[in-house]
C-alpha positions as CSV (number, residue, x, y, z in Angstrom):
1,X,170.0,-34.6,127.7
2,X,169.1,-32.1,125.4
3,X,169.6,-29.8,122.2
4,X,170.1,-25.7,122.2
5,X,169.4,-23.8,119.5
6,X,171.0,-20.4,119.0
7,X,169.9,-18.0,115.9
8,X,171.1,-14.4,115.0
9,X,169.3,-11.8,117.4
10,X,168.7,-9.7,114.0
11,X,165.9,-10.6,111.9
12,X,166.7,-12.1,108.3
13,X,165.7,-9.7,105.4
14,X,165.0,-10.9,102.5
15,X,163.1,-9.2,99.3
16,X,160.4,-11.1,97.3
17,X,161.3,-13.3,94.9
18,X,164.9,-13.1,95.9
19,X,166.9,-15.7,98.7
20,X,168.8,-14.6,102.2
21,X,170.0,-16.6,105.3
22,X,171.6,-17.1,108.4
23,X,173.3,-19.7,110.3
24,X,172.1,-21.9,112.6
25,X,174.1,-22.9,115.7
26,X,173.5,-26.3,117.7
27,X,174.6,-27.5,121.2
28,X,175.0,-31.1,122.7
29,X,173.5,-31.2,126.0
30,X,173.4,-34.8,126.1
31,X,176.1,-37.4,127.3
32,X,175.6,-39.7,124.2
33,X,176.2,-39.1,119.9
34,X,172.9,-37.7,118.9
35,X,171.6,-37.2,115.5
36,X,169.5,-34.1,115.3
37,X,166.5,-33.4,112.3
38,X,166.4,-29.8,111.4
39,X,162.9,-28.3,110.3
40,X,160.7,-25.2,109.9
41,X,157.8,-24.7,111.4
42,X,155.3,-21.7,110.9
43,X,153.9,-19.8,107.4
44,X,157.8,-19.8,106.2
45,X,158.1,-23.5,105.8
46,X,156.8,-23.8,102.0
47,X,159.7,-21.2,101.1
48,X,162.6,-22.3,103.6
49,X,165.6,-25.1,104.0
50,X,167.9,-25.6,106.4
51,X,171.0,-27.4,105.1
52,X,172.1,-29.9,106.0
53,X,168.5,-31.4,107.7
54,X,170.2,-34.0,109.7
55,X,173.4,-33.0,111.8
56,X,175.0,-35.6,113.9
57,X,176.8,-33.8,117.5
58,X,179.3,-35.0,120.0
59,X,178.6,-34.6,123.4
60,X,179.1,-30.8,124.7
61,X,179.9,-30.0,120.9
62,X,178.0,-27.4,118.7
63,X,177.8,-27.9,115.0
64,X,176.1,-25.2,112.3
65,X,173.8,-25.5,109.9
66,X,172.3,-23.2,107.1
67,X,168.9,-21.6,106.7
68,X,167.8,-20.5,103.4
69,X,164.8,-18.2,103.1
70,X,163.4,-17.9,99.0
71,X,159.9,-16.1,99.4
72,X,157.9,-16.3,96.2
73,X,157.1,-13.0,94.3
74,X,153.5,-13.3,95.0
75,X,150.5,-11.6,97.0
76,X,150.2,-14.8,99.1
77,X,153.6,-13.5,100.7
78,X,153.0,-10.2,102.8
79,X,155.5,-7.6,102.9
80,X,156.7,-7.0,106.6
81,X,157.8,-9.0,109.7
82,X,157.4,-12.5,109.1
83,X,157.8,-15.1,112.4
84,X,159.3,-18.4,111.8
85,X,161.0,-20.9,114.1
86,X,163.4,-23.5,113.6
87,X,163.4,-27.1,115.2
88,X,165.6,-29.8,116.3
89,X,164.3,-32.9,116.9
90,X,166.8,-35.6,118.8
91,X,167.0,-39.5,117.4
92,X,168.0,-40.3,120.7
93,X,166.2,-38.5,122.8
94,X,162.6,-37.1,121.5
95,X,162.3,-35.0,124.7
96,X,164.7,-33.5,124.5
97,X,164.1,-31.5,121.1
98,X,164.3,-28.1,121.0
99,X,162.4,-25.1,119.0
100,X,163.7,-21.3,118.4
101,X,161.9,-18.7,117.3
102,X,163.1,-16.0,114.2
103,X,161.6,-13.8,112.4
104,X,162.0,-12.6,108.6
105,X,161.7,-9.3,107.1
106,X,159.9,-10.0,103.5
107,X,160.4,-7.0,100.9
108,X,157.3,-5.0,99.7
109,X,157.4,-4.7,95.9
110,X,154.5,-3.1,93.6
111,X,152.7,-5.0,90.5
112,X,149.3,-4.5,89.8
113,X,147.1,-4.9,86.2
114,X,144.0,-3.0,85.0
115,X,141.1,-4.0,82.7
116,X,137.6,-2.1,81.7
117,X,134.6,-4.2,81.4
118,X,133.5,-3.8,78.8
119,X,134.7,-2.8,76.5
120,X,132.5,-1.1,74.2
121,X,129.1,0.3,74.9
122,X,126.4,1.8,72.3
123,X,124.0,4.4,73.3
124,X,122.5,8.2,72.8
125,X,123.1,9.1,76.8
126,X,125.5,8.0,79.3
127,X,127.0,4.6,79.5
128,X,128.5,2.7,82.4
129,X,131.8,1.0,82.4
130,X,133.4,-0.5,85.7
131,X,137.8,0.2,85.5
132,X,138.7,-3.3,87.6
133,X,142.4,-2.7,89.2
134,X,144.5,-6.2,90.2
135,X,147.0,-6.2,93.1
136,X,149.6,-8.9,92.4
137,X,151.7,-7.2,95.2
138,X,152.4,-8.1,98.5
139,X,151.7,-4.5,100.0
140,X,148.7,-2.4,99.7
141,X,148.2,-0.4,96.5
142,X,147.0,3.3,96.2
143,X,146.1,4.1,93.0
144,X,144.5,6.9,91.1
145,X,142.3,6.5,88.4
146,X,142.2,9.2,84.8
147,X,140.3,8.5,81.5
148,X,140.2,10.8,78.6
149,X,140.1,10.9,75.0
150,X,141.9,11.8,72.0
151,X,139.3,14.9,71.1
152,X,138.0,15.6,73.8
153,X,134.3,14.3,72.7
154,X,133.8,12.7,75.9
155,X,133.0,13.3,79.4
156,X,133.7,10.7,82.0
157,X,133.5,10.4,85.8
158,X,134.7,7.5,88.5
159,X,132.9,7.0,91.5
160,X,136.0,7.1,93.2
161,X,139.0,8.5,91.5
162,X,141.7,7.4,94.4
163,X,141.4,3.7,95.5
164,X,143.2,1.7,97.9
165,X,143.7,-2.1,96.8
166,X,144.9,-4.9,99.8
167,X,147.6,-7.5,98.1
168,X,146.1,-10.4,96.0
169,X,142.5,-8.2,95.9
170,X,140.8,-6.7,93.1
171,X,138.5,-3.8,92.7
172,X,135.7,-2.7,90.8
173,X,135.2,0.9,89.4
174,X,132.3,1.9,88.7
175,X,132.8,4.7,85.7
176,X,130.2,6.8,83.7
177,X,131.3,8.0,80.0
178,X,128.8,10.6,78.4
179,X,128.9,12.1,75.0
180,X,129.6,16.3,74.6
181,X,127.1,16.6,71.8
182,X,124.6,13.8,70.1
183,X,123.9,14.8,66.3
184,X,120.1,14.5,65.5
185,X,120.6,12.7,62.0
186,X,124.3,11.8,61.7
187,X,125.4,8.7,61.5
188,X,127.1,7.3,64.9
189,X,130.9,6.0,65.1
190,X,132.6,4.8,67.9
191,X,134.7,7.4,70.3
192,X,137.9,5.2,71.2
193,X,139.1,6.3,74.7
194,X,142.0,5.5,77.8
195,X,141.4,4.5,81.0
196,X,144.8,5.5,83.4
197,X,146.1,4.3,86.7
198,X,148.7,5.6,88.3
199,X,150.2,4.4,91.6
200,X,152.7,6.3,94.1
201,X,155.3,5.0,92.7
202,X,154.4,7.0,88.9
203,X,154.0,3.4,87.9
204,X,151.1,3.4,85.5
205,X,148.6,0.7,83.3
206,X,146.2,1.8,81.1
207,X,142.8,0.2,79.7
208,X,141.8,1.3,76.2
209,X,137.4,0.8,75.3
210,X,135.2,2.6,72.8
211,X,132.0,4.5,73.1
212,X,129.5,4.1,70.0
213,X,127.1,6.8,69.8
214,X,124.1,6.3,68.1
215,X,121.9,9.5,66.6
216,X,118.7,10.6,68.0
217,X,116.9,10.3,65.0
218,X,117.8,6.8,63.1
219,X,118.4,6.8,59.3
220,X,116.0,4.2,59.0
221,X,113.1,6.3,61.0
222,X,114.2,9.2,58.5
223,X,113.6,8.0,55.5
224,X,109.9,6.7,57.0
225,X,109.4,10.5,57.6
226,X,110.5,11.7,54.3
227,X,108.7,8.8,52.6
228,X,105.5,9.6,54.4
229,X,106.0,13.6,53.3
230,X,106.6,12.6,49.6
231,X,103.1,10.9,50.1
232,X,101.3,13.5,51.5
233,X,102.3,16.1,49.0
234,X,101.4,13.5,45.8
235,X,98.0,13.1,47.5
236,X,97.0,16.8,47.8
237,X,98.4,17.0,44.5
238,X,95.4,14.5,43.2
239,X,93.0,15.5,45.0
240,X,93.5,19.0,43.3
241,X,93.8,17.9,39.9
242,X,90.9,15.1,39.5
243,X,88.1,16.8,41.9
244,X,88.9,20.9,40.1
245,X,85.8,21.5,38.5
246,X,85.8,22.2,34.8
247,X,83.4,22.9,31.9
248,X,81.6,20.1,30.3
249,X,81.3,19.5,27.0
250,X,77.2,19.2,26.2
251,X,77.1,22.7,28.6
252,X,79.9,24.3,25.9
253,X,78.0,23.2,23.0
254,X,74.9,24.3,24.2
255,X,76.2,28.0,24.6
256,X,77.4,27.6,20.7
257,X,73.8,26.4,19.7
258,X,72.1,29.3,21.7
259,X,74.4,31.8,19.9
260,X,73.4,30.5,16.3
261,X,70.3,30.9,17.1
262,X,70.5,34.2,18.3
263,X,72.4,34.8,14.7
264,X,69.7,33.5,13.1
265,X,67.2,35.2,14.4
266,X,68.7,38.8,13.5
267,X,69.5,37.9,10.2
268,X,65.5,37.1,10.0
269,X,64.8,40.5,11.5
270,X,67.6,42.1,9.3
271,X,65.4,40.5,6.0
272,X,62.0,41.9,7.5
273,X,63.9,45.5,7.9
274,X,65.3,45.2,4.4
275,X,61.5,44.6,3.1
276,X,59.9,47.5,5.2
277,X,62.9,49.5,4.2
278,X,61.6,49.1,0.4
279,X,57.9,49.8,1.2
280,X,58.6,53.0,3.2
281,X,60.9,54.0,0.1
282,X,57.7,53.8,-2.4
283,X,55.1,55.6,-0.3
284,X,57.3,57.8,1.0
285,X,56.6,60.2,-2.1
286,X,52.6,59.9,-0.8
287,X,51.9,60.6,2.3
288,X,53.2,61.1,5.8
289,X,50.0,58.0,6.7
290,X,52.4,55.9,4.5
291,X,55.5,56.9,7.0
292,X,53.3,56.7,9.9
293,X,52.3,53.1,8.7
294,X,55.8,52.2,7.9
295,X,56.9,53.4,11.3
296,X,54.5,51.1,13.1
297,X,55.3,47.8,11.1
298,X,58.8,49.4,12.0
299,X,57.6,49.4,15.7
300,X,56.4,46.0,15.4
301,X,59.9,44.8,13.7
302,X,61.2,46.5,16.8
303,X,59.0,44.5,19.1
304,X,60.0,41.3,17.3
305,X,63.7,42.6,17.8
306,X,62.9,43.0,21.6
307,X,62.0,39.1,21.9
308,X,64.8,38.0,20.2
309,X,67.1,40.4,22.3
310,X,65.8,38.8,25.7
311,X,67.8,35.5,24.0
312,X,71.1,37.7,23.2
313,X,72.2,41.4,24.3
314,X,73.1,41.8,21.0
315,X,70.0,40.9,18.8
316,X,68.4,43.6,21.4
317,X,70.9,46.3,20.7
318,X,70.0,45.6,16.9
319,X,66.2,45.3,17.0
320,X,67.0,49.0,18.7
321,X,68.7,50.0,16.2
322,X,66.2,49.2,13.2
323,X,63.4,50.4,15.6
324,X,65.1,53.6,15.2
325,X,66.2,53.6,11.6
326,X,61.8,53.0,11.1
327,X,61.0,56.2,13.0
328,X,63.8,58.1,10.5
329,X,61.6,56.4,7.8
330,X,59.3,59.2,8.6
331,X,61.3,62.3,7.3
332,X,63.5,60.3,4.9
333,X,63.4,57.0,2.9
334,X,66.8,56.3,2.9
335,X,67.1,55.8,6.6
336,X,65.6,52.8,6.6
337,X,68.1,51.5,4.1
338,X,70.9,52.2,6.6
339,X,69.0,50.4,9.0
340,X,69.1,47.3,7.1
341,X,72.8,47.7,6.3
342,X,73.4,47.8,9.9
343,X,71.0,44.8,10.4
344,X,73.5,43.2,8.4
345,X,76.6,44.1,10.3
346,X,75.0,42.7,13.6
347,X,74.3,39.2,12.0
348,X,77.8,39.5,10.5
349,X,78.7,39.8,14.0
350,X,76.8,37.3,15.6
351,X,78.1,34.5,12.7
352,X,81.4,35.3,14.2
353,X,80.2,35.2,18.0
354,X,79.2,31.7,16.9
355,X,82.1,30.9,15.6
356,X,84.0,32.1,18.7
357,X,81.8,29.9,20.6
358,X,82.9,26.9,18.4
359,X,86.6,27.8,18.9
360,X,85.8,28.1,22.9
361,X,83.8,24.5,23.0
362,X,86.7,22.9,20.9
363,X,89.4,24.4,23.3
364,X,87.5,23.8,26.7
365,X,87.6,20.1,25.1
366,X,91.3,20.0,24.6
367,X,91.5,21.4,28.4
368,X,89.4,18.5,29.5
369,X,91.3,15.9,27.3
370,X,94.8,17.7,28.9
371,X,93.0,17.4,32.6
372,X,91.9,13.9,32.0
373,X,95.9,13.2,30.7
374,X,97.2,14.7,34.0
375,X,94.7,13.0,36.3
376,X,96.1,9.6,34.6
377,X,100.0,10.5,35.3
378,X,98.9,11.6,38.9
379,X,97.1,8.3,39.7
380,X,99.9,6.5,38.3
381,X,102.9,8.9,40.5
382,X,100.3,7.7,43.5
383,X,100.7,3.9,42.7
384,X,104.3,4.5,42.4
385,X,104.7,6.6,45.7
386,X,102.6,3.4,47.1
387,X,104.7,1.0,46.1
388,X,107.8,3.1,47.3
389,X,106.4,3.2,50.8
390,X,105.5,-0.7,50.6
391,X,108.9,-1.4,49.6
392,X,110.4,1.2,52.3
393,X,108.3,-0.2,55.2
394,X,109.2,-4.0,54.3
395,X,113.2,-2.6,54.4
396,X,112.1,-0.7,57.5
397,X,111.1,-4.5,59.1
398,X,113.9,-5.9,57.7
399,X,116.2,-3.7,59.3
400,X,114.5,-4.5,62.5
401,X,114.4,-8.0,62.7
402,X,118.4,-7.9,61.3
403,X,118.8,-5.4,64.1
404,X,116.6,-8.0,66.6
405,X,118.8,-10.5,65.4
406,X,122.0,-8.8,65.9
407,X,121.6,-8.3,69.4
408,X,120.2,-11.4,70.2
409,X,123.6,-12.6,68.6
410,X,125.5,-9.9,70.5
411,X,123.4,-11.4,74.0
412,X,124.9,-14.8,73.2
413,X,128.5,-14.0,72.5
414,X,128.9,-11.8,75.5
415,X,127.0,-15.0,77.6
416,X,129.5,-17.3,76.4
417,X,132.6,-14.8,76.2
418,X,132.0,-13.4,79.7
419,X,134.9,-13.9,82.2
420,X,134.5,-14.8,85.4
421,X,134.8,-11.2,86.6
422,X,131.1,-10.3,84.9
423,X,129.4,-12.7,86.9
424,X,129.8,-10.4,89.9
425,X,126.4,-8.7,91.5
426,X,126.3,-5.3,90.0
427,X,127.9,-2.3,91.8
428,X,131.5,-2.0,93.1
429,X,132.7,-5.8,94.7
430,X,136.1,-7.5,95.1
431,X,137.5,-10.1,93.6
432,X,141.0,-12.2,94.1
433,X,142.8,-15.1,92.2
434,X,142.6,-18.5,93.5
435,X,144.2,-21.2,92.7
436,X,145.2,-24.9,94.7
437,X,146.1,-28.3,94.2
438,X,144.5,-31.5,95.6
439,X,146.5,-34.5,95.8
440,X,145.3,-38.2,96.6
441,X,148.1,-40.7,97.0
442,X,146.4,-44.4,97.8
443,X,146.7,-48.0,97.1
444,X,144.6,-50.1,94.5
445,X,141.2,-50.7,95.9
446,X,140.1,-54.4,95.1
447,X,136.2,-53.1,95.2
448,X,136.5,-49.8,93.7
449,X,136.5,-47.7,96.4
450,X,136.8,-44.1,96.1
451,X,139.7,-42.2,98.2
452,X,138.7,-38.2,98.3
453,X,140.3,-35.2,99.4
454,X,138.6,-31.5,99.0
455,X,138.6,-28.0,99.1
456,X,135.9,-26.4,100.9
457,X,134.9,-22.4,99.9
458,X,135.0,-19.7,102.5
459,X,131.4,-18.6,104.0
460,X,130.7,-15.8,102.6
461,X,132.5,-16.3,98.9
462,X,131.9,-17.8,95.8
463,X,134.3,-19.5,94.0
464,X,134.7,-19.8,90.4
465,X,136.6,-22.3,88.7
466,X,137.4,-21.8,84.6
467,X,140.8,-24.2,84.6
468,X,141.7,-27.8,85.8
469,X,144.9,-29.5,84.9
470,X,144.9,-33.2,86.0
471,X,148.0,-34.5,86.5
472,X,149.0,-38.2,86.5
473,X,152.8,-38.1,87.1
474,X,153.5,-41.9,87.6
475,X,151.2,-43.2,84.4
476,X,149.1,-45.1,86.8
477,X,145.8,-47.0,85.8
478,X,142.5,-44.7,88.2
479,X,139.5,-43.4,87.8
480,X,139.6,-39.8,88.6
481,X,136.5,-37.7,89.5
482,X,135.4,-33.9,89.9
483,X,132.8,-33.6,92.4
484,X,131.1,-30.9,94.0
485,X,130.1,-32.0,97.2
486,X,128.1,-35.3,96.4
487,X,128.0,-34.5,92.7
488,X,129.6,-35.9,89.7
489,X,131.4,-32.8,87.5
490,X,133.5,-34.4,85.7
491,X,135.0,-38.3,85.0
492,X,138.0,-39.0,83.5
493,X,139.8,-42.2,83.0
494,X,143.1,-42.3,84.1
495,X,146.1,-44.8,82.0
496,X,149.6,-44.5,81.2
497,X,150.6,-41.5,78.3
498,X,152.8,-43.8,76.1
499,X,156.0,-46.2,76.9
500,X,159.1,-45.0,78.7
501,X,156.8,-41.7,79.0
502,X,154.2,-42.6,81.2
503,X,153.6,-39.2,83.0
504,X,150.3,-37.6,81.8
505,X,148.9,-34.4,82.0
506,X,145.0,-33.4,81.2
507,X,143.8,-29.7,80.4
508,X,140.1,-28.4,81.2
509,X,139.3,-24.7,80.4
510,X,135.6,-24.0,80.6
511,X,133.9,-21.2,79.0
512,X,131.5,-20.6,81.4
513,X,133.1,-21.1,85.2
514,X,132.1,-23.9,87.8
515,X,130.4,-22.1,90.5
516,X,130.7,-23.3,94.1
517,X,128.7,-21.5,96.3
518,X,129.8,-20.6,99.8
519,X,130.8,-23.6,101.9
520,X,130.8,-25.7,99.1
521,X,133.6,-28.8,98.5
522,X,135.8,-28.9,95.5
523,X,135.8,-32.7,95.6
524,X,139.1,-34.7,94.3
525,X,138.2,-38.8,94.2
526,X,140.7,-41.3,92.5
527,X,140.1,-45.3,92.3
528,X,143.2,-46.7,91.9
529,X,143.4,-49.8,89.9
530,X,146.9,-50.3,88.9
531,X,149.9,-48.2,90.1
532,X,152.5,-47.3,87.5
533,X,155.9,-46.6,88.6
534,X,155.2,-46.1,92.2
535,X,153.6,-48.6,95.1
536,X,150.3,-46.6,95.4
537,X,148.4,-44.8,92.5
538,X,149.9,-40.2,93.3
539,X,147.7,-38.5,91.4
540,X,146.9,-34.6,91.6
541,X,144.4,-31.8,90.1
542,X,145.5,-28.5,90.1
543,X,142.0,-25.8,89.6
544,X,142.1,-22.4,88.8
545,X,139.6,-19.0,88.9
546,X,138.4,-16.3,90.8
547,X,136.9,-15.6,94.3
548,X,133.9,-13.1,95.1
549,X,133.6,-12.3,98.5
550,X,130.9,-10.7,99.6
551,X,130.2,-7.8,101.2
């Protein structure tokens, strides 16, 4: 007794995402009615059928059946030869069941995605970016990479520009974007720019992020400078003004005194000339011993003149000049008159020299009054400039702690808006999608017993998980749990959604991943206490996230 199983000698091609078949042909080696099951065994299995799965064969008959291949348009499908293999198993007869080996020729086709992390960068110098390329093919992917901007303002450079990418992987970039020219004082602005990839195909995804330059010289250190120049040049300014030296008063109105008295003193000497004058004019008609008298009290006016000159050159010049006028005395009388006359002219003089001196005091005092008035107004632009740099250095720590404050904000948001891509270790790793679903079908437990099933992480990989969907298909009454390994993640109570409805579905999206280190379990527990439409409580979570394998 026995089955044979006879497929096509060419191999079944199918393409991704699409169906193809062949027939199958069975053979009745047995001497009774046998009723065959039809299955599929191998990797094929999730995405094959054979209809019909239970053929019932006469004795030395064959009978047909259908196999149906419908690979999914996924990664987790490669592209190539595929072996499967078909089996028969008899009702009557277990021994005698029979297996046949195929195989299937899967399609290749080409999808991929690309992403920059991050974004956007500040900074004077060069900043780093990493260009992270997705295979969601089922073949290998060669890609190359280009980035450039709009103006041509940046220069940019991949570690690798041509990358190969194996199905269901990802890859990290690393790329370095640096600025043609930094302005000194200008404010910065962000340089928006394209990230390119372009597969063999000419299929191509691009990436757009942003480069923010920032000057070398910061407005806020600028006006610091120019604040603390300002300064400097209003404090020279008062030290000039208020330390110049200038003439005083009492020394200005001792000069005028000194000069009055020098006037007074030669109009004294001018009076005594006058009188000898007179005397030499009477005994001038005498005697030449009358002359010779005359010209020594003459002489001793001159003396007298000579004292007074050492006070003022010009009482000196005059006391000359009557000393001379005396000796003319001599010959003729009427010398000495002219003496006196001139005696006159030089007190005259001196009464205006005094009054010069007045007019000199009096202005000197209106320059110290006009000094005094601009040492005030400097003193008060100093207190002004002072309170200019107080206010400038309190909007100077302003701007810092708002600046302190900004990026601690910044730290926070891109800590809590971080995919699970920018946990990676820095430098160039790989990354690939995972996803499964754990499924616990068991009876109500009268103690409130657990039933578990799990999902253990390669060595070498870390797995995180940002998405759970708990399912509860049947409305049944459970405690569901989230473990990881021995520990508690998450608890959720389990009852029917509504009336006539009872299926119910549960959404968790975490903004910062579940890690599960390598080896790790993914833990699914369920303690059923009432079932809903079914005999035992069917209750499933499906989890979703990234792996990192190490290198």
């Amino acid at each position: 007794m026995g089955v044979t199983i006879s497929l096509p000698d060419e191999p079944v091609r199918v393409a991704a995402g699409q169906e193809a078949g062949c027939e199958i042909r069975l053979r009745n080696d047995g001497g009774v009615v046998d009723e065959f099951l039809l299955d599929v065994l191998g990797d094929a299995r999730e995405w094959a059928q054979v209809t019909p799965d239970k053929v019932n064969v006469l004795p030395g008959e064959a009978a047909t059946a259908r196999l149906t291949l419908r690979p999914p348009r996924s990664p987790r499908v490669p592209a190539g030869e595929l072996p499967f293999a078909v089996r028969a198993v008899s009702r009557e007869d277990v021994e005698g069941s029979s297996v046949e080996e195929g195989t299937a020729v899967v399609g290749p086709f080409t999808e991929f995605a690309l992403d920059l992390l991050p974004r956007t960068r500040r900074g004077r110098g060069t900043a780093r970016f990493r260009a992270a390329v997705d295979n969601l093919g089922n073949a290998p992917l060669v890609v190359e990479l280009f980035a450039d901007d709009e103006d041509a303002q940046l220069a940019f450079r991949f570690r690798e520009s041509v990358v190969t990418v194996a199905p269901g992987m990802s890859l990290l970039v690393p790329l370095k974007a640096r600025p043609r020219q930094v302005g000194w004082f200008r404010r910065g602005r962000p340089i928006p720019f394209q990230v390119l990839a372009v597969d063999k195909e000419r299929q191509e995804q691009t990436a757009v992020g942003a480069l923010h330059t920032v000057p070398l010289v910061s407005p806020t250190l600028l006006k610091l400078l120019v604040l603390a120049g300002a300064l400097v040049i209003a404090g020279v300014v008062l030290l000039a003004t208020v330390f110049r030296p200038t003439p005083t008063q009492s020394a200005v109105s001792n000069s005028a005194n000194t000069q009055q008295q020098q006037a007074s003193a030669a109009s004294s000497q001018a009076a005594g000339a006058r009188q000898q004058a007179s005397g030499a004019q009477q005994q001038a008609a005498g005697a030449q011993s009358q002359a010779a008298g005359a010209s020594s009290r003459a002489a001793a006016a001159g003396t007298q003149a000579a004292a007074a000159g050492s006070q003022a050159a010009g009482a000196q010049k005059q006391a000359s000049g009557a000393s001379s006028q005396a000796a003319g005395a001599q010959q003729q009388a009427a010398g000495a008159q002219r003496q006196a006359s001139g005696a006159d002219s030089q007190a005259a003089a001196a009464g205006t020299q005094a009054v010069g001196a007045q007019k000199q005091a009096s202005g000197a005092n209106s320059q110290a009054a006009g000094a005094q008035q601009q040492a005030g107004q400097a003193a008060q632009q100093a207190a002004q400039a002072r309170q200019q740099a107080s206010q400038a250095l309190k909007q100077a720590q302003a701007a810092q702690q708002e600046a302190a404050a900004a990026q601690k904000q910044a730290q926070q948001n891109a800590a809590v808006s971080l995919p699970a891509l920018a946990a990676l270790p820095p430098g160039t790793g790989t990354v690939q999608a995972t996803d499964a679903r754990l499924r616990i079908a068991t009876a109500p437990a009268t103690n409130g017993a657990f039933t578990a099933t799990a999902y253990t992480v390669p060595a070498k990989a870390t797995t995180y998980v940002s998405d759970l969907v708990l399912q509860n298909p049947d409305g049944d009454t459970a405690l569901l749990e989230i473990r990881r390994g021995g520990t508690v993640l998450l608890e959720v109570g389990l009852t029917p959604a509504a009336p006539g409805n009872p299926s119910q579905t549960l959404d968790e999206h975490f903004t910062a991943p579940l890690q599960f280190d390598p080896r790790d379990q993914l833990v699914l527990a369920v303690a059923c206490t009432r079932p809903g439409t079914g005999a035992t409580c069917d209750d499933a979570v499906l989890f979703s996230g990234r792996t990192v394998l190490a290198p």
